[in-house]
C-alpha positions, -999 to +999 in steps of 0.1 A: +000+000+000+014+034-007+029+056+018-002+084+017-028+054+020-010+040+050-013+071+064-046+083+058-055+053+070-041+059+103-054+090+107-089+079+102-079+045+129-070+074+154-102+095+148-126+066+155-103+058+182-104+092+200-143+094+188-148+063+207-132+075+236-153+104+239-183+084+236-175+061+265-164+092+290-191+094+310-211+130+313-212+147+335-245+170+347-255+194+376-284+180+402-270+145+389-236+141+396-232+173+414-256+201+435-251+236+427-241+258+462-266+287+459-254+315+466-220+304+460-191+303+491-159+328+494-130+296+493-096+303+514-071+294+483-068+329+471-069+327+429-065+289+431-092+268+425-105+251+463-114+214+465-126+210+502-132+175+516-154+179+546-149+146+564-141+131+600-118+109+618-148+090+634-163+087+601-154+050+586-162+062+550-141+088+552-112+063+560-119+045+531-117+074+508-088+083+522-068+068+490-089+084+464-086+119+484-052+116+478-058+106+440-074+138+437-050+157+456-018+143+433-037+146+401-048+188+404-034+212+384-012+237+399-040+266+399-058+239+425-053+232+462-069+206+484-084+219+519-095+194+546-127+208+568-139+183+593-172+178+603-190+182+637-223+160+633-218+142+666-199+148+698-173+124+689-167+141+659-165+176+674-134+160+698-118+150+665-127+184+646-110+202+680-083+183+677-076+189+638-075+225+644-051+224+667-028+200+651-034+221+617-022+254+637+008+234+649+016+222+613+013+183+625-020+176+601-001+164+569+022+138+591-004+128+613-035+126+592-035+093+577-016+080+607-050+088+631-069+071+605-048+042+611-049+044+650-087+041+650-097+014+620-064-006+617-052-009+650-084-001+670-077+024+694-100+040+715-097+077+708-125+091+720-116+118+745-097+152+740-076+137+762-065+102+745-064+122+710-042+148+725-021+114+735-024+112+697-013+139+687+015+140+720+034+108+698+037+130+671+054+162+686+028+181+704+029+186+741-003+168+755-016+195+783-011+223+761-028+203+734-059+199+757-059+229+771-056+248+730-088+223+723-111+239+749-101+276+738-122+300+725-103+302+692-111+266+689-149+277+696-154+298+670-140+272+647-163+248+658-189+279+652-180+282+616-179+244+610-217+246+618-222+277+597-204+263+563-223+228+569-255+249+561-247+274+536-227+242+515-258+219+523-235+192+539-254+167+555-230+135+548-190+127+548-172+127+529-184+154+508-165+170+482-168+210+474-156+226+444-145+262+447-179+271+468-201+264+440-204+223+439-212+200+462-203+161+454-216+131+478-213+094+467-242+079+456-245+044+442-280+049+432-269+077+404-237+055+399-214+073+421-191+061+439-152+074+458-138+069+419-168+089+404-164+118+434-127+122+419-131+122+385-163+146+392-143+173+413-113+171+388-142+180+358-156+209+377-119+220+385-113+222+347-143+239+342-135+263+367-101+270+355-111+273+317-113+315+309-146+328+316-164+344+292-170+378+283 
């Protein structure tokens, strides 16, 4: 076969190919596999694009999706970042939510947060207290009392405070939850086909739709 016809074949092989390959991408659609945050949320990354998981340590889901958080975290562009918010639905959760902030102010979240995952659903400990997850935290650098003591302030308060105010204006009512840039919220849902591999590939759609140039 001549050179041209070799090539023009190929070219068509990789058309169909590519065509193909947009035909099995799944789409993607608002109220289906994402709710629209109305009005939209002011995000804390400055120009970058925010993708907030809001999620807990006492949460067992949120365990699991551990992994594919940090899937999504490794796969954003640069004009991204990934924000942790934890959630305060029950008592327990408001220990663990105290106890984030602190570690977060004392830089010991991004050594220490799969590790507490670990400590409760692999090796069973019974963090419950502020006291045994200020033990936590204690094996990791912090001193214990002051720990404590920094979990009760009043700075911690109003964090707690603002927890409960973004959980209603973001419409959270699950974990883990996924927002995108204040204007998306993403939940698993096996019913609409969702699951912790949809939730990714969702929030990294969104993110390119938030970073593409808006319109004038």
């Amino acid at each position: 076969m001549p050179m041209r016809s070799l090539f023009l074949v190929a070219s068509l092989l990789c058309a169909t190919l590519a065509h193909a390959a947009d035909d099995a991408a799944p789409t993607w659609q608002a109220g289906t596999a994402w709710q629209t945050i109305d009005p939209p949320q002011p995000t804390s990354t400055g120009s970058k694009v925010e993708v907030l998981e809001v999620f807990s340590y006492a949460c067992p889901h949120c365990a699991h999706f551990q992994p594919y958080a940090d899937k999504l975290k490794a796969s954003l562009p640069k004009n991204a970042e990934f924000v942790l918010m934890p959630a305060d639905f029950q008592p327990r959760w408001v220990a663990f939510a105290r106890g984030f902030y602190v570690a977060k102010d004392l830089g010991l979240v991004d050594g220490t947060h799969q590790a507490l995952f670990d400590a409760i659903y692999r090796d069973h400990r019974p963090l419950n207290s502020l006291d045994d997850i200020a033990g936590f935290y204690a094996e990791h650098g912090a001193d214990k009392e002051s720990f404590v003591s920094t979990m009760q302030s009043f700075v911690i308060d109003g964090r707690i405070a603002k927890i409960r105010e973004m959980e209603a204006k973001y419409g959270v009512d699950q974990t883990p939850t996924l927002i995108v840039n204040g204007k998306y919220r993403i939940v698993a849902d096996p019913d609409k086909g969702i699951g912790f591999d949809q939730m990714v590939d969702i929030a990294l759609y969104l993110v390119k739709q938030e970073s593409a140039p808006k319109k004038h």
